[in-house]
N, C-alpha and C positions, 0 to 999 in steps of 0.2 A: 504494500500500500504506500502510495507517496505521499512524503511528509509536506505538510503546508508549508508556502510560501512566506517569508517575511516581509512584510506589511512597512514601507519607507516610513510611516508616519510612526508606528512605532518606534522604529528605529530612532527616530529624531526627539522622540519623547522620551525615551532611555536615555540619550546623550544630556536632557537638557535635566533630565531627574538627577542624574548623577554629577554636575557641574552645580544643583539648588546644592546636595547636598553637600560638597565642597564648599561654598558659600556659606552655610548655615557654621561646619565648624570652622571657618576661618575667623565669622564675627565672634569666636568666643576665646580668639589669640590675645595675648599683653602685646600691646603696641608702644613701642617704646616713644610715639609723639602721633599726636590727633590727625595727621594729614593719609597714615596710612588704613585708620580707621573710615575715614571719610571716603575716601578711594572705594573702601570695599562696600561702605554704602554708596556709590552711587553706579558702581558694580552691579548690584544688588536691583538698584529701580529700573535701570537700563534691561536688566534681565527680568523683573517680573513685567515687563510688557512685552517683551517675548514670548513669556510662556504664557501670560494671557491670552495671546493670538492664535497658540498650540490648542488652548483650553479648549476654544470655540468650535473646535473641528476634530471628525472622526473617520472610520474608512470610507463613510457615504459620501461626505464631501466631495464639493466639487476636484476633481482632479488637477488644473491649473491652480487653483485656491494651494491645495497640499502641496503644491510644487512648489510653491511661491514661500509657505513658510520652511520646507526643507531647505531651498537655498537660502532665503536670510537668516534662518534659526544657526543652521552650520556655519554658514558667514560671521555672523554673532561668536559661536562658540571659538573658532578659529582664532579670531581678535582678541578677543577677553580672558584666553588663559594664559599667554603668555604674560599681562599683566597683573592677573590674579596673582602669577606666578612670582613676578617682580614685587608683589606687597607681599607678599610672604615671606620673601626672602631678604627685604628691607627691617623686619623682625631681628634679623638672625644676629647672634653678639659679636661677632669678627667684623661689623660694620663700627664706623668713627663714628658712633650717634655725636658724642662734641659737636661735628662738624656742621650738624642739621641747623639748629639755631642762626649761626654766623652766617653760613649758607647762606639760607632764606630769606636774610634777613638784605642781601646784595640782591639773590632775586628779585625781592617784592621793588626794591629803588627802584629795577630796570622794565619790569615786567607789569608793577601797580599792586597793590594792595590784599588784593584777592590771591596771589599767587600763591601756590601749594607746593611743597618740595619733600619728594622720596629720594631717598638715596637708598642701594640695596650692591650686593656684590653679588658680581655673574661670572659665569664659568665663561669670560671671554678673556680674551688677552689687553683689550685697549679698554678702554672707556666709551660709552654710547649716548645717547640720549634713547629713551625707548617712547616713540610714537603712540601716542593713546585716542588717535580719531577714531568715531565712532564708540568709544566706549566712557573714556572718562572727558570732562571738560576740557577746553582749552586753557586753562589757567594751571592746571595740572602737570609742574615739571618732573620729571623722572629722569635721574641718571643713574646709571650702572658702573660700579667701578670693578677691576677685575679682583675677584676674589683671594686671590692670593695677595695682593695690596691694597685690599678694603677699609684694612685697619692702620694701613702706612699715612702716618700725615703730610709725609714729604712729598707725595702723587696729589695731593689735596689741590693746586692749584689744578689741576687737569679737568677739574669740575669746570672753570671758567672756559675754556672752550666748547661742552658739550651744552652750559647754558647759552654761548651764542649762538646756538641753532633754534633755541627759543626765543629770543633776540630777534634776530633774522626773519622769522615766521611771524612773529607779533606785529612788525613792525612792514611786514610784507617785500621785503628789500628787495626780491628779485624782482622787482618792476621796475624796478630802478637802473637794473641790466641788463634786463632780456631783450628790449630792442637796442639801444647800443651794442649790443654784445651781436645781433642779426643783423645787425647793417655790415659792422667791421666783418663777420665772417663774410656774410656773400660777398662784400668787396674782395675778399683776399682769394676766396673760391673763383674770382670771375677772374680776378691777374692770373691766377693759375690752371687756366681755363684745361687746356690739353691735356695736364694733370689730372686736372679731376674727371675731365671727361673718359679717360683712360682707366683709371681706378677705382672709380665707382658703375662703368659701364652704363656712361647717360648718351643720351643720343638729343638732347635741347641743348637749343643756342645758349653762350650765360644771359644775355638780358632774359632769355625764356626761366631762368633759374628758380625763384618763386615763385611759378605757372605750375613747372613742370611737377608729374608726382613723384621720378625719383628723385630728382633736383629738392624738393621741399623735405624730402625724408634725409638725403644726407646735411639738407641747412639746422633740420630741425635735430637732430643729432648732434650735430657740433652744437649748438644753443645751447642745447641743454645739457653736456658736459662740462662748456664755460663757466655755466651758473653756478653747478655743482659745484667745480672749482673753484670759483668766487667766493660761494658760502663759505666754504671748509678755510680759505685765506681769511676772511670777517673771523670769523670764530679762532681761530688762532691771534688772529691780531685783540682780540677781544679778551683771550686770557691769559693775554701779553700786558694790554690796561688795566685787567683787574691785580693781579699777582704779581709784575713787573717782573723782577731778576729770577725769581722760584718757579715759573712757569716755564723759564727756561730751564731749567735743571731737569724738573720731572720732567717733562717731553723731553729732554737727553736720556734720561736715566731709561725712560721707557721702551723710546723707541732706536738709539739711535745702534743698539747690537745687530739689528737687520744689516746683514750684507747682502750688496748688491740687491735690494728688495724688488720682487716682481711691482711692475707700475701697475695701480690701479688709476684708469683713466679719469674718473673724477675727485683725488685727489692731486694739487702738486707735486713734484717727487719731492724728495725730502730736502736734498739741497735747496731746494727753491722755498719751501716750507720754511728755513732756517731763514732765509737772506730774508721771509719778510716778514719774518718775527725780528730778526736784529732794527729792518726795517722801520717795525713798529715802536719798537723798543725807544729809538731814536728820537721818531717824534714827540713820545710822551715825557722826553728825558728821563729815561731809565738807562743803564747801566745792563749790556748785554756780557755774558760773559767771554771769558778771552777764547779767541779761536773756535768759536761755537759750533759754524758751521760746519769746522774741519769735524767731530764727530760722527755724521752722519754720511754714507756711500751714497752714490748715486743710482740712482735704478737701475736694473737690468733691463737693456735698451729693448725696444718693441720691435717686435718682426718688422720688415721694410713692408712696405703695403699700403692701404685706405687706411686702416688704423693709425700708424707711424703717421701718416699725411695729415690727418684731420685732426693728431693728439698736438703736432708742430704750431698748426695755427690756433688752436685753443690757450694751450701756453703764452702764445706769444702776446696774445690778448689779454690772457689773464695778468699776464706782466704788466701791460699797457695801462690796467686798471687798479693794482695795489695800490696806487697812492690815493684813488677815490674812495675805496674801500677804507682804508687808515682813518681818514677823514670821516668817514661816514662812524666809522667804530669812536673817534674823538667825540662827534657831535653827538650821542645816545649817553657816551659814558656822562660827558660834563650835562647835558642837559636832566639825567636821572639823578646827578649830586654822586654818584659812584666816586667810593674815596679813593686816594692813591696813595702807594708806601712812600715813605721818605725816608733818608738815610739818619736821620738823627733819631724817632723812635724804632727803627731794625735796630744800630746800633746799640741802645738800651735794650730791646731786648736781647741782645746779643751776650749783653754780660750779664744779665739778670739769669740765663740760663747755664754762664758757664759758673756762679755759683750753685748749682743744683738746684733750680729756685724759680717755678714759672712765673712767667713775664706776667707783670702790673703793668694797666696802663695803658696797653698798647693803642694806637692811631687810627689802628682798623684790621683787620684778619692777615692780609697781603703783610705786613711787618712783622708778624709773625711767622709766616710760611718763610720770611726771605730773611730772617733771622735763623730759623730753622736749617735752612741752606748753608749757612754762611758759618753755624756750627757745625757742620756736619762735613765740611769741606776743610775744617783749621785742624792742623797736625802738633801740636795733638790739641784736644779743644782743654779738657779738665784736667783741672791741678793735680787730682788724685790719680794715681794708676789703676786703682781700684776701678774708679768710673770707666777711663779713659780701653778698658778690656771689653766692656762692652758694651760701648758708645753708644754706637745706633740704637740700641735696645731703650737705655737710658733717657736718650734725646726725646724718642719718641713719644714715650709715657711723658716727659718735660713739656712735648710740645702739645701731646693732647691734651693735657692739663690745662696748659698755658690760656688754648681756644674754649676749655670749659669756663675759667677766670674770665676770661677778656665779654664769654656770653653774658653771664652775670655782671658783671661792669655796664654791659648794656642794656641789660635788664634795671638795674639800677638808675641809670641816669633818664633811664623811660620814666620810671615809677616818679624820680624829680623833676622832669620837664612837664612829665603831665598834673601836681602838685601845682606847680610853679604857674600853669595856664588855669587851673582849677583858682587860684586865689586872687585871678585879678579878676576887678571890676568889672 
């Protein structure tokens, strides 16, 4: 006898039973700060109008009806666990909770008020921003640090480049160069007409170039690896402003053991990464360090081809536009009030820590973090040999101290500025 068929509507109502019940025990985790709670409620309301749509319907229903909630129910489940996944793991104790507060507290200047900040550690190697459309709000920042350096403070500026992609997106920036950036490519496509006509297999005049459909798919392709490009320059230039001299360190420290690294096209390769972080550095008068760029190799060059062709002119544009983007990272930073290190509180904290003794006082998070560098770099830093055997270890517990202190400091002078507007007339 043959056994019955399984019913897709079931199916999709098993997936969404077992995802409530996940839900259910996650709201009954300790959350080490309110924003990952909030997350998982609005996780939570997003998905109870899902399965109320599920409710409504059984195997008589309409057929296209059922189809329609199989694909957005799975759509739905698709999205949402990976960042279920990400508040879970934003719990977990190998994360700098220290760092959430100070965080936030630069987000909300840049981002507005409403701004939400997870931090959690993932089994990846870099740092991410993790994308929450369609599931949690846009006010909602999420970064990922990699787990094995979750709890490092000295990676701690590397937050400042994956908030500039929230930066970026808030502020809508790529409108700002998706048609400059499509005028200069099809000009450089049409001088090199023969070329491209040859290597991408087009058979349009270049004036036909924008007409044409393969013409517009190889314009629209370079566009939008420029952009790419562009961002990921913003956001490093970005947490080059927030963290100045320590921004450089961790982005050495992290990436710069890659040899010969395969290019991914819409990043810079790393030399060029370096020249415009030093770049940035410059404008904001910060202090880059010595020989920086020599750390890092060049790419493993790209096969000769339409590729090699089309990654030459995007470069060369993106170069053409670093100093708009600089500017444009200046005018967000000063007009959000984002503070900047300065050499005289690093300094203090500098010797506040090589007494064993976290830093009072500090000027803002970034004097800390570039303070933290600057110990961690001096030979030997502590008077004692005792410390001095296991620095790093030491420092860092000094330094995550230091950003628990400096939160409290600001919690404080909150409690007296709002006192202080509370008694006037």
């Amino acid at each position: 006898m043959a056994q019955s068929c399984l019913h897709r509507l079931d199916c999709i109502c098993g997936q969404l039973q077992s995802f409530e019940q996940e839900l259910q025990r996650m709201h009954g985790l300790e959350f080490p700060y309110e924003h990952s709670r909030l997350a998982i409620q609005e996780v939570q309301s997003t998905f109870n109008r899902v399965r109320r749509f599920a409710q409504f319907l059984d195997k008589s229903s309409d057929p296209a009806t059922i189809e329609s909630l199989c694909q957005s129910a799975f759509g739905y489940l698709e999205n949402s666990l990976g960042i279920l996944g990400f508040i879970l793991r934003s719990t977990n104790v190998r994360n700098a909770f220290e760092f959430h507060g100070p965080m936030l507290r630069l987000t909300r200047l840049v981002l507005g008020p409403d701004a939400k900040l997870l931090l959690s550690s993932e089994w990846e190697i870099s740092p991410f921003l993790l994308l929450t459309a369609k599931v949690l709000p846009a006010d909602y920042v999420l970064i990922g640090q990699p787990a094995s350096e979750s709890s490092n403070p000295f990676l701690l500026p590397l937050a400042g480049h994956e908030l500039g992609h929230s930066v970026w997106s808030k502020f809508q920036l790529r409108a700002n160069y998706d048609k400059s950036a499509k005028a200069e490519i099809s000009a450089r496509l049409k001088k090199q007409w023969p070329a491209v006509k040859s290597l991408f297999d087009l058979t349009c005049k270049p004036e036909e170039l924008e007409n044409d459909l393969g013409g517009t798919a190889v314009l629209s392709m370079a566009v939008e690896l420029c952009c790419r490009q562009l961002e990921e320059a913003f956001c490093d230039c970005f947490g080059v402003r927030m963290f100045g001299t320590s921004y450089f360190y961790a982005f050495g420290y992290l990436l710069s053991p890659l040899a010969s690294p395969v290019r991914s096209p819409i990043y810079p390769d790393f030399k060029d990464r370096a020249a415009d972080q030093v770049k940035a550095a410059q404008k904001f008068g910060y202090e880059e360090p010595d020989k920086y760029s020599d750390l890092f190799n060049a790419s493993a060059p790209v096969t000769p081809g339409a590729d090699a062709f089309l990654l030459d002119i995007v470069d060369a544009i993106r170069k053409s536009m670093i100093d708009q983007i600089i500017l444009e990272v200046e005018k967000i930073a000063n007009a959000s009030g984002l503070p900047t290190p300065s050499p005289i509180p690093t300094q203090n904290c500098v010797n506040t820590l090589k007494h064993f003794v976290p830093c009072l006082k500090a000027s803002c998070l970034a004097d800390i973090t570039n303070a933290a560098w600057q110990a961690r770099l001096a030979e030997p830093f502590f008077s004692k040999q005792s410390l001095e055997k296991e620095k790093i270890r030491h420092l860092s517990e000094l330094v995550l101290k230091s950003i628990e202190v400096f939160e409290i400091e600001q919690c404080l002078q909150d409690q007296k500025n709002s006192a202080t507007m509370g008694a006037q007339p």
